[in-house]
C-alpha positions, 0 to 999 in steps of 0.5 A: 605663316604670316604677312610682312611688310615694308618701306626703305626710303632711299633718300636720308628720310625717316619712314613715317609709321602710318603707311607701313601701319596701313600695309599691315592693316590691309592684309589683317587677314593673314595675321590676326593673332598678333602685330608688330612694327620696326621703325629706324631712320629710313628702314621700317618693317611690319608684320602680322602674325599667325601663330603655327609654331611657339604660340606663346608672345615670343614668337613676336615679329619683327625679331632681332638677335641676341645682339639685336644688330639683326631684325626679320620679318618672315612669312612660311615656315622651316619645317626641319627647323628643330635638326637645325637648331640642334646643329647651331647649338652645337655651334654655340649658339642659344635660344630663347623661344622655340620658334623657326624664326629664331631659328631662320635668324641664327642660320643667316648669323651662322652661315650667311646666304648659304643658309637657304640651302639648309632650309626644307619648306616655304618661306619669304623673309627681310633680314635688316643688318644695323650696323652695316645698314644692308638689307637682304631678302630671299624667296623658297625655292618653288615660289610657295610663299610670295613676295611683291615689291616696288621701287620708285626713285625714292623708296623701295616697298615690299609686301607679302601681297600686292594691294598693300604695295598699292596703298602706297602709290600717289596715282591709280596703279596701271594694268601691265598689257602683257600679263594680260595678253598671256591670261587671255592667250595662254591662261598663264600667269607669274612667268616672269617677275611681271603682275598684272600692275606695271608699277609692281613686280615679284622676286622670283622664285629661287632668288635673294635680293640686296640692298646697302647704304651708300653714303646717305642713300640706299643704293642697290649695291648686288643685283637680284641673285638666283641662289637656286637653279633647280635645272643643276640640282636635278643634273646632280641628283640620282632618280628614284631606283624604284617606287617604293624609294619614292613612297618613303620619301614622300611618306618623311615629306608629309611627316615633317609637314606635320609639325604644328602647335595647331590642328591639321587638316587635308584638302582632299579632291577625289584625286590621286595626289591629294588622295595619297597624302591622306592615305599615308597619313592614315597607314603610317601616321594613324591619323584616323581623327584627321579632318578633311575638306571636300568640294561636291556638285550633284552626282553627273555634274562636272567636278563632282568626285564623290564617288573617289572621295567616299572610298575614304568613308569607312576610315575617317571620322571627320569629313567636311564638304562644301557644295560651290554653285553659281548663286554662291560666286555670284554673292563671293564674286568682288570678294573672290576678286578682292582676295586674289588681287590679280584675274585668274583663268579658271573657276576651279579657283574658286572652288579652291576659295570656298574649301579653304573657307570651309576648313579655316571653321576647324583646323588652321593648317592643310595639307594638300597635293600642288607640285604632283603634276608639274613633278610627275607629269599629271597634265595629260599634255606631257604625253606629248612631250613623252611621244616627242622624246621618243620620237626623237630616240627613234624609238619607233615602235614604242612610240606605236606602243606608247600611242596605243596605250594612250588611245586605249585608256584614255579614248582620247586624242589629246595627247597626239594633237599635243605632240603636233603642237609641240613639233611646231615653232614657238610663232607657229604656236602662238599663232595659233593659240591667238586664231582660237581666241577669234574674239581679240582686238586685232590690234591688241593681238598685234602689239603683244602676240611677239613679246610673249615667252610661254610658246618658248619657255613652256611649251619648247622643251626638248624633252620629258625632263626638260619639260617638267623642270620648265613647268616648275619655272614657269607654271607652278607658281601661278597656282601655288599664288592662287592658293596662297592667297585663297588660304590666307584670304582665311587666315590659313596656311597651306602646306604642300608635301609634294615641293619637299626640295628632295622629293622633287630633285629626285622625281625631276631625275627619273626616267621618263618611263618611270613617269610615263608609262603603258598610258598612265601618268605618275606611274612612280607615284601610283606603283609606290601607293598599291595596297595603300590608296584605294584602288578605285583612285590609284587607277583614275584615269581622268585629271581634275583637280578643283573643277567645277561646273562652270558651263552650267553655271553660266546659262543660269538667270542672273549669269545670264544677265550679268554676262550679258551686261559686262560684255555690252558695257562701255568700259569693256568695249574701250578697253579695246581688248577683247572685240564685245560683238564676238565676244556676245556672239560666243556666249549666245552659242554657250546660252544655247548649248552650241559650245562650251565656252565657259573658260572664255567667259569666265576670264572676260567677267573676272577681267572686267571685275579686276578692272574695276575693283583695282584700275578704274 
């Protein structure tokens, strides 16, 4: 895994080498094992490098072709990329290293843009052809690795990360209102191509972008293209017939995630999902010397999953734990908003950043479980959707069942007051989501609550299914972002067995009732993992993820102030976003223990923050 970077001006000018060294030297820190640049008349591409496959100088960037017409630079990695070099020697072609990039290059040389097709993992890469002077760019099917870019009348430019773009721009970037109405509205983000920088924009997921000389001047010839849609895959694909279908497939996805000339590791939560990968890794793959990475609070605190990650004790050599507190975020905090680049609606975030510190000491690859609740229904709000199909089907008395299962397990009513929710209009939804954030600016509120999407194209869906594919669309690349750049911010890489593109067609074409089912979530996941992962955690009723104890945190001295302080700032109050007299009023009820409101407080503090650091 790897940072590119760069520049096609598009007037007949040649690119200078200091801006796109500069790209290169900001984000150093996902690439520092080796460097390289492309400069050609108006094309000028950078990289920097870290070494996971062929470690050995050939695996250099940017690479050209035997013929040398084509240069890549390319960040990710093609995991079944030794079937395909067997497949292109076949073909006649040869190779020189025993890299995936050569690999990559060949299969556009061979196949063309059907090539992204054959791939199976993560990438994000620039094919420059010479001779016909076009430029093709493609992003993985799920949005695991990122590509930004920016296009002015003069130049487009792109980057694995956005602070590079910025280096490049002659005035201060302006914050886009939007994106920052969705985080504070729905604690959602990278929906759309929008980031949180009006002059920067993202490829999305799925999709290949092409750029031809006309003349003297570049010139976007073919608009941005989806190559993949995943709604068709899942229509053609047939769903797992039974768990234990599911359980080998799952079982060849993290088998092929373990390719790597260097040491692996897992991000073990306490959860089932990532839990799974680390019991498979034991029971199929006898990795009893694997490392895992943890974070623990005090016993009784929120996120604490000591007890679920302690049943791995007696069967592994190698496990590390991080303690994330408040005294912590307060010394991380400007590099935790410096390494993400764009403001985040949650701490469990940063707990996420401090373990992929904690494991870039040991290893510098991980596994761990992302993609398994968009796939499997994780979130509890998909009982909603489920309830909604049947009651659709009619479905009368299962539903009573279904609901009754629900309460029962859970001794919660969440999941009915999702399927209310669900039943209302998109306004209706977005209504409401904006009267529990009582401390907006009304005029704020009024310019963007009727240009959102999320009411729509998140929380709309007519069924089960449809409500899975829309999270893929919609949701998961929020959190696959934060990952990538917490990993990376530590020169790692973050693989995730879940988004195998097999393993989610298929678990997108199952029965609903194969996901849901007797109140359980991820139903096929847990059956296929009996007598394999520890019983305590196959059946976890709860879902956390990488919490953490922010309420506390946020009543200790030093937050105290340091809240109190950003709320009653000018720059805060003049930004006329969020009403700071509510605002203090809210955190006044949290100090007390009235509410819990850290959620809220944390976007407003790292709001505020990202303001300063890229805005202001």
């Amino acid at each position: 895994m790897c940072g590119i970077c760069g520049i096609i001006n598009f007037k007949n000018e040649t690119v200078q080498e200091a801006p796109v060294r500069k790209m290169m030297q900001i984000m150093k820190h996902r690439g520092p094992d080796d460097e390289g640049i492309f400069l050609e008349e108006n094309v000028g591409l950078g990289f920097v490098r870290l070494s996971i496959i062929d470690l050995s100088p050939a695996g250099h960037q940017p690479m050209s072709s035997h013929d040398e017409r084509y240069v890549i630079v390319y960040n990710g990695e093609i995991y079944n990329y030794i079937e395909l070099r067997n497949d292109l020697k076949s073909l006649g072609h040869s190779f020189k290293t025993n890299s995936d990039t050569e690999v990559l290059l060949a299969s556009y040389i061979e196949w063309g843009e059907d090539c992204l097709h054959r791939f199976n993992g993560m990438w994000a890469f620039v094919i420059y052809d010479r001779i016909q002077k076009r430029i093709f760019a493609a992003r993985d099917r799920y949005g695991i690795k990122p590509f930004y870019y920016c296009m002015t009348n003069d130049f487009l430019a792109f980057a694995s990360e956005i602070p590079p773009l910025l280096s490049l721009l002659k005035t201060k970037p302006k914050p886009d209102y939007q994106s920052i109405f969705d985080y504070l509205v729905f604690n959602r983000t990278d929906q759309t191509e929008r980031t949180f920088f009006e002059e920067i924009k993202k490829l999305q997921h799925g999709h290949s972008i092409e750029f031809k000389v006309q003349g003297s001047r570049f010139k976007v010839q073919s608009s941005i293209k989806r190559w993949y849609n995943l709604k068709e895959r899942v229509s053609q694909s047939v769903g797992f017939k039974d768990p234990e279908e599911y359980r080998q497939l799952l079982s060849s996805s993290i088998g092929l995630r373990l390719r790597s000339d260097v040491p692996v590791g897992v991000c073990l939560s306490g959860g089932l999902d990532s839990s799974s990968i680390v019991s498979i890794l034991l029971k199929d793959y006898n990795k009893s010397d694997l490392n895992t990475f943890s974070a623990v609070y005090e016993t009784g605190q929120a996120g604490d999953e000591t007890e679920f990650i302690k049943e791995f004790s007696p069967f592994l050599k190698n496990m590390f734990y991080t303690t994330p507190s408040a005294e912590m975020l307060d010394v991380d905090l400007l590099n935790f908003v410096r390494a993400q680049a764009e403001p985040i609606p949650e701490t469990g975030v940063y707990a996420q950043f401090r373990i992929m510190k904690l494991a870039s000491e040991q290893v510098t690859v991980t596994l761990d479980g992302q993609g398994a609740d968009e796939e499997l229904a994780g979130y509890h709000y998909f009982f909603g959707f489920f309830f909604k199909d049947l009651l659709k089907q009619l479905r009368l008395r299962k539903l009573s069942s279904e609901m009754m299962y629900y309460l029962v397990r859970h001794k919660s009513i969440y999941g009915l007051k999702t399927f209310i929710y669900f039943l209302l209009s998109e306004r209706s939804k977005t209504r409401l989501r904006v009267d529990e954030k009582g401390y907006l600016d009304p005029d704020f509120v009024r310019r963007f609550s009727g240009t959102n999407s999320i009411a729509g194209d998140l929380y709309n869906s007519g069924s089960l299914n449809d409500a899975l594919i829309n999270h893929f669309e919609y949701k998961l690349e929020h959190l696959l972002k934060w990952e990538d750049r917490n990993s990376m911010w530590f020169s790692l890489e973050a693989r995730v067995p879940f988004l195998d593109y097999r393993l989610v067609e298929k678990s997108l074409a199952t029965s609903g009732e194969m996901i849901i089912r007797k109140g359980w979530t991820k139903h096929i996941l847990r059956e296929s993992m009996r007598w394999t992962l520890p019983e305590k955690i196959r059946a976890r009723k709860d879902k956390i993820g990488f919490g953490t104890p922010q309420a506390d945190w946020f009543r200790t001295k030093g937050w105290d102030r340091k809240i109190v302080d950003i709320v009653l700032s000018n720059s805060f109050r003049e930004r006329r976003l969020i009403d700071p007299d509510k605002a203090l009023k809210i955190y006044k009820e949290h100090l007390f223990h009235k509410r819990d409101a850290s959620k809220e407080i944390w976007k407003w503090v790292n709001l505020e923050l990202w303001f300063h650091s890229f805005i202001d």
